[in-house]
C-alpha positions as a Python dict, from the first residue, in 0.01 Angstrom:
ca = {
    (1, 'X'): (0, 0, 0),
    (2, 'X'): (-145, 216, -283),
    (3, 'X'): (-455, 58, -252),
    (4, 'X'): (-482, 109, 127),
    (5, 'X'): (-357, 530, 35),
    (6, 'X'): (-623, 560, -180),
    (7, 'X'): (-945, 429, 60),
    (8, 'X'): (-754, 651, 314),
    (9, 'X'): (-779, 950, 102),
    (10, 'X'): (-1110, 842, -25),
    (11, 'X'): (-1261, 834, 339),
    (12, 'X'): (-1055, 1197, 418),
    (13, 'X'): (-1236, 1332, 124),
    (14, 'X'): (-1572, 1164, 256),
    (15, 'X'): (-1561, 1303, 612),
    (16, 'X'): (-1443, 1647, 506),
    (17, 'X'): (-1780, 1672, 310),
    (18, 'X'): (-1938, 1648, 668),
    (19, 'X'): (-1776, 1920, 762),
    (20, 'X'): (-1966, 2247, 888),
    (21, 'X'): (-2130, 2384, 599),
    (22, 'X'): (-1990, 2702, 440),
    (23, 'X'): (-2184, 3028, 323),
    (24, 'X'): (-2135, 2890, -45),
    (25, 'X'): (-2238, 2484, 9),
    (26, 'X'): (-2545, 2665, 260),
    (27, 'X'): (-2659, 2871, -61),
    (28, 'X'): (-2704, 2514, -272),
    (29, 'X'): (-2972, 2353, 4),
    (30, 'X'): (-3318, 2448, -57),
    (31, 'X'): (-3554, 2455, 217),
    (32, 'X'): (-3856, 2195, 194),
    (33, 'X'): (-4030, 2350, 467),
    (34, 'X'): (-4206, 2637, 421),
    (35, 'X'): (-4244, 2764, 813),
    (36, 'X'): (-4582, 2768, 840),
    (37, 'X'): (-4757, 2469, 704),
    (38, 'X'): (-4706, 2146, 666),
    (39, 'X'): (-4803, 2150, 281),
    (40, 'X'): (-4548, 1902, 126),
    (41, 'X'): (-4500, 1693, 425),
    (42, 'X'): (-4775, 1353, 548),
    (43, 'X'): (-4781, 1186, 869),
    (44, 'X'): (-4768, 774, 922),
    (45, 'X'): (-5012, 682, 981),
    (46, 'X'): (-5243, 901, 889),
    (47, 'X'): (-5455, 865, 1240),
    (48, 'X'): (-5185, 994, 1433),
    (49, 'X'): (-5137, 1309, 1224),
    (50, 'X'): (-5251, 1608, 1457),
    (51, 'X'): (-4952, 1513, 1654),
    (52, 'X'): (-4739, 1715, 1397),
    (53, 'X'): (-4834, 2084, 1387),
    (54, 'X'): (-4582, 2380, 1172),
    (55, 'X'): (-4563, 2601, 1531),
    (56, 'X'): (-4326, 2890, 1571),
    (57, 'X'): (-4122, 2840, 1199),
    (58, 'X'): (-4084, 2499, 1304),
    (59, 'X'): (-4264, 2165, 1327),
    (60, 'X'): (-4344, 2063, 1649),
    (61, 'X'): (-4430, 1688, 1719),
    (62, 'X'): (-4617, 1544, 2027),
    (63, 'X'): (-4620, 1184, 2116),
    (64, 'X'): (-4873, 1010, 2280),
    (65, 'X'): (-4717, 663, 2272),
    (66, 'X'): (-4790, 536, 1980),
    (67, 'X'): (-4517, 595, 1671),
    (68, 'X'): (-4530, 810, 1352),
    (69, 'X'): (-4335, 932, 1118),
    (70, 'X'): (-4371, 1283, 940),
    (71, 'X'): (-4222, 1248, 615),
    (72, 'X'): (-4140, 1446, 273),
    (73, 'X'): (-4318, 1412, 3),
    (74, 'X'): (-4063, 1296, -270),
    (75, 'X'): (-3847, 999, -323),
    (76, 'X'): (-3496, 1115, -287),
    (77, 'X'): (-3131, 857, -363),
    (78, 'X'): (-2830, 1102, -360),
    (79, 'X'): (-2850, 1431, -117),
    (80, 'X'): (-2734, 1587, 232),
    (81, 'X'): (-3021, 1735, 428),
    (82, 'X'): (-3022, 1935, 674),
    (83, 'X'): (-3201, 2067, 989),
    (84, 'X'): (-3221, 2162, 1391),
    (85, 'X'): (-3383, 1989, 1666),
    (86, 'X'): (-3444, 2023, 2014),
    (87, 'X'): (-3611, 1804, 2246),
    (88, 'X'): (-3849, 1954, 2458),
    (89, 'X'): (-3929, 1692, 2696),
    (90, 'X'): (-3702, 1484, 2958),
    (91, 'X'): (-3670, 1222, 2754),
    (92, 'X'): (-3748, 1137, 2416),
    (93, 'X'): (-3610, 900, 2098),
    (94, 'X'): (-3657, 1061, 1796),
    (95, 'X'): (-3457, 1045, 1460),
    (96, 'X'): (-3480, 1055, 1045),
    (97, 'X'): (-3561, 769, 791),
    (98, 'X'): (-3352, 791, 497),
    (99, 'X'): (-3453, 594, 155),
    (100, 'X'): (-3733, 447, 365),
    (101, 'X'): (-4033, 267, 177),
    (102, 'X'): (-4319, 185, 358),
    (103, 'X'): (-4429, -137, 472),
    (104, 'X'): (-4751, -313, 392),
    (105, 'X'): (-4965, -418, 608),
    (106, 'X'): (-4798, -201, 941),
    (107, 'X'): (-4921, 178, 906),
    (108, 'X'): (-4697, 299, 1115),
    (109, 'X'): (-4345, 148, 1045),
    (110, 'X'): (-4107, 250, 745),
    (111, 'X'): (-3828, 26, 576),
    (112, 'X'): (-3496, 170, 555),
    (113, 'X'): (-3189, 372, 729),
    (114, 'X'): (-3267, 520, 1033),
    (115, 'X'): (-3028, 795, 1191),
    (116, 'X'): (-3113, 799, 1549),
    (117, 'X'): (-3122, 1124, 1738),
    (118, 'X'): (-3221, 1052, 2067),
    (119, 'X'): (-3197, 1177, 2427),
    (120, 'X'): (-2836, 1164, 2549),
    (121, 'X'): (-2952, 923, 2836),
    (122, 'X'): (-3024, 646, 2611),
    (123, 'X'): (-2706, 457, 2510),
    (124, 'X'): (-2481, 411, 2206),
    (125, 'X'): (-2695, 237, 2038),
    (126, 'X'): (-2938, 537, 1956),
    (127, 'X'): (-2800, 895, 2009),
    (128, 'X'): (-2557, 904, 1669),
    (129, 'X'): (-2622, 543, 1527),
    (130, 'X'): (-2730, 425, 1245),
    (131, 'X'): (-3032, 201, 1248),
    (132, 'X'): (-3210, -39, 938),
    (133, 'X'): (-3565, -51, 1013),
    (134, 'X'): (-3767, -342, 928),
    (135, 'X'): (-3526, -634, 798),
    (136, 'X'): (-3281, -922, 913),
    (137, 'X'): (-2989, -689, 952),
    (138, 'X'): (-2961, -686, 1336),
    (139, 'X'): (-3028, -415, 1593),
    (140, 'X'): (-2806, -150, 1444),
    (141, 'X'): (-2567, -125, 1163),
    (142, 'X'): (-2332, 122, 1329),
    (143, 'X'): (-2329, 254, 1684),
    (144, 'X'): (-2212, 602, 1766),
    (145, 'X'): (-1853, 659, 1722),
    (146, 'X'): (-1791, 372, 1437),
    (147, 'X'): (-1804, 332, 1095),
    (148, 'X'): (-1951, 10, 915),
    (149, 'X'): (-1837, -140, 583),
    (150, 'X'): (-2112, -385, 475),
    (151, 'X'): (-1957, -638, 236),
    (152, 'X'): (-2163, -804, -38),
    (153, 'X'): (-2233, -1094, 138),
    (154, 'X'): (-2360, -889, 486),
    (155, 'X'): (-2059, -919, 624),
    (156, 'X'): (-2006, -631, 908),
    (157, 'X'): (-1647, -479, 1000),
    (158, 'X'): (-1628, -173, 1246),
    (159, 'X'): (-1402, 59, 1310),
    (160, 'X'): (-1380, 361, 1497),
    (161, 'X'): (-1446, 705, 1403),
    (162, 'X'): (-1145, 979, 1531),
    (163, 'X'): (-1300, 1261, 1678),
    (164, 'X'): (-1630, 1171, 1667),
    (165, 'X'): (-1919, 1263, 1816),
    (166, 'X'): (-1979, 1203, 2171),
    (167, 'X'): (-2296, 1290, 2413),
    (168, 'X'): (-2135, 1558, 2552),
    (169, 'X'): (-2176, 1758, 2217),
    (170, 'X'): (-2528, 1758, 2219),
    (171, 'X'): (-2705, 2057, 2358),
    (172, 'X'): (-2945, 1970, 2611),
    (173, 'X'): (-3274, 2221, 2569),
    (174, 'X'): (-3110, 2383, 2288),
    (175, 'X'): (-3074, 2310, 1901),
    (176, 'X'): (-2864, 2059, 1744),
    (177, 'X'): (-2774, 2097, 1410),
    (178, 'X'): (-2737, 1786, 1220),
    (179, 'X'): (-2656, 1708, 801),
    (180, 'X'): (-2705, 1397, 693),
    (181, 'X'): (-2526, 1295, 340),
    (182, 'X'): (-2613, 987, 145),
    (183, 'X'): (-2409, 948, -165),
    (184, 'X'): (-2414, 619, -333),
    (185, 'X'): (-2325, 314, -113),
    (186, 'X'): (-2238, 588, 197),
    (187, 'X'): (-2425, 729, 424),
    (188, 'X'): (-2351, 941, 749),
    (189, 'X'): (-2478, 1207, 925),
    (190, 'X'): (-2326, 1463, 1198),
    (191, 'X'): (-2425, 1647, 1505),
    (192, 'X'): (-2306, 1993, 1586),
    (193, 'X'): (-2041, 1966, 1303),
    (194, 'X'): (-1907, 1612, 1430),
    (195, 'X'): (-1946, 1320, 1260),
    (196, 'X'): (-2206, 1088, 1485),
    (197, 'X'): (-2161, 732, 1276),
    (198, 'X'): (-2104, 630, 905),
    (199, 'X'): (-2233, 302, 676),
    (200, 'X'): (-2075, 170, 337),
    (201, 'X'): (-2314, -61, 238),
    (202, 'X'): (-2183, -288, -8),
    (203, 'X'): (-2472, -553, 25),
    (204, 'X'): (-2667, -483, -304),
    (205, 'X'): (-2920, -750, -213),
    (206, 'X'): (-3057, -550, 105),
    (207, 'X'): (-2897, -180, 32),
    (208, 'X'): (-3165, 88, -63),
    (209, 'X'): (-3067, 361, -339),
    (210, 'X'): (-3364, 582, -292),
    (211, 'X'): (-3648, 631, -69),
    (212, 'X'): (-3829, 857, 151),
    (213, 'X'): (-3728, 1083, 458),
    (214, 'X'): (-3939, 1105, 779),
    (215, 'X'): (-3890, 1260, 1136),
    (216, 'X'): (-4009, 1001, 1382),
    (217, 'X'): (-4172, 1046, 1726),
    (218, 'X'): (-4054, 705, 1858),
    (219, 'X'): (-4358, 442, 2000),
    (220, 'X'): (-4398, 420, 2358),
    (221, 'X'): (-4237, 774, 2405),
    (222, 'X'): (-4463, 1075, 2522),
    (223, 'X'): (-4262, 1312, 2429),
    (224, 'X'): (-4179, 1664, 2274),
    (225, 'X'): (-3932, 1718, 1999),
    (226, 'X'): (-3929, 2035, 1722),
    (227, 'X'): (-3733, 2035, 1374),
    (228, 'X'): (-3647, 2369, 1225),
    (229, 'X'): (-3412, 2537, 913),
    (230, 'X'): (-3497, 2191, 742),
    (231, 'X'): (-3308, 2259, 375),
    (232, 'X'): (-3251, 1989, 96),
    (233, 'X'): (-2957, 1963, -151),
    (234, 'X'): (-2980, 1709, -422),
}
């Protein structure tokens, strides 16, 4: 019973981390985009990289079909970021790698955590879940609305989230704020101040500790999406 009180507590403590950020926590995040260029920042591949332009104190990316990723310059493990997006077209899948590496041999894809951001049309599966891109792990660690513990052998349990995030909460042709905290084993993210989806990844073998982020314009998308206020606390 004391055991079960104090992974209770411990996940109370965890989700009230997510919460909306405060004047005080917003004065620790530092921005890593400097609102008009994209100094600091590469696309992947590097042939698709005039599809990402700094426009209007944001950055503005335009698919064509084909996938990239934008992504920050430095290797982060332990950090919440921050930012706003908006997608500007009817439809669109879009989302951020976190601890990615990049795979050889495939220019455009990145290995790692993937929290999904996409239109609100699209399913459970992508708008507020938690993807792992490029291994064995299955489609999705955790869909929107759950939370995944990951044993050390890959084992998967679920539960649900209370009060999470649903579709309604997103803001259609408006900004969505969204934080995304990865702190040791955990990672989650919210949307609007909710929280979307969370992973405990016990599974040392396949877990990533550190790694790049990188906005994505999804493959086989032609689509519209801007970031903006994109701030960094380690």
């Amino acid at each position: 019973m004391k055991t079960m009180m104090r992974i209770a507590m411990g996940t109370m403590t965890w989700m009230a981390s997510l919460a909306i950020l405060t004047a005080a926590e917003a004065a620790d995040f530092k921005p890593i985009f400097d609102g008009k260029t994209l100094n600091g920042w590469h696309c992947r591949p590097g042939s698709q990289a005039g599809n990402w332009r700094a426009e209007d104190g944001g950055i503005v990316g335009r698919g064509e079909g084909r996938e990239s990723y934008l992504m920050f310059k430095e290797e982060l493990g332990d950090f919440e970021l921050k930012f706003s997006y908006k997608l500007l077209s009817e439809h669109g899948n879009t989302g951020v790698e976190i601890r990615s590496r990049i795979v050889p041999g495939k220019g455009s894809r990145l290995h790692g955590y993937h929290a999904d951001i996409g239109h609100v049309g699209i399913g459970d599966k992508v708008l507020g879940a938690w993807d792992f891109h490029e291994d064995n792990r299955g489609d999705y660690l955790a869909q929107r609305g759950e939370r995944v513990t990951i044993a050390v052998d890959g084992k998967m349990t679920r539960e649900p989230i209370a009060d999470a995030f649903r579709p309604e909460d997103a803001k259609k042709d408006d900004w969505n704020q969204v934080v995304v905290v990865a702190e040791g084993n955990r990672l989650s993210f919210t949307i609007n101040g909710r929280i979307a989806s969370e992973v405990i990844d016990n599974e040392v073998a396949k877990r990533l500790d550190k790694g790049f982020i990188g906005f994505q314009l999804h493959g086989g998308d032609k689509m519209v999406v801007a970031f903006k206020d994109i701030a960094l606390k380690k």
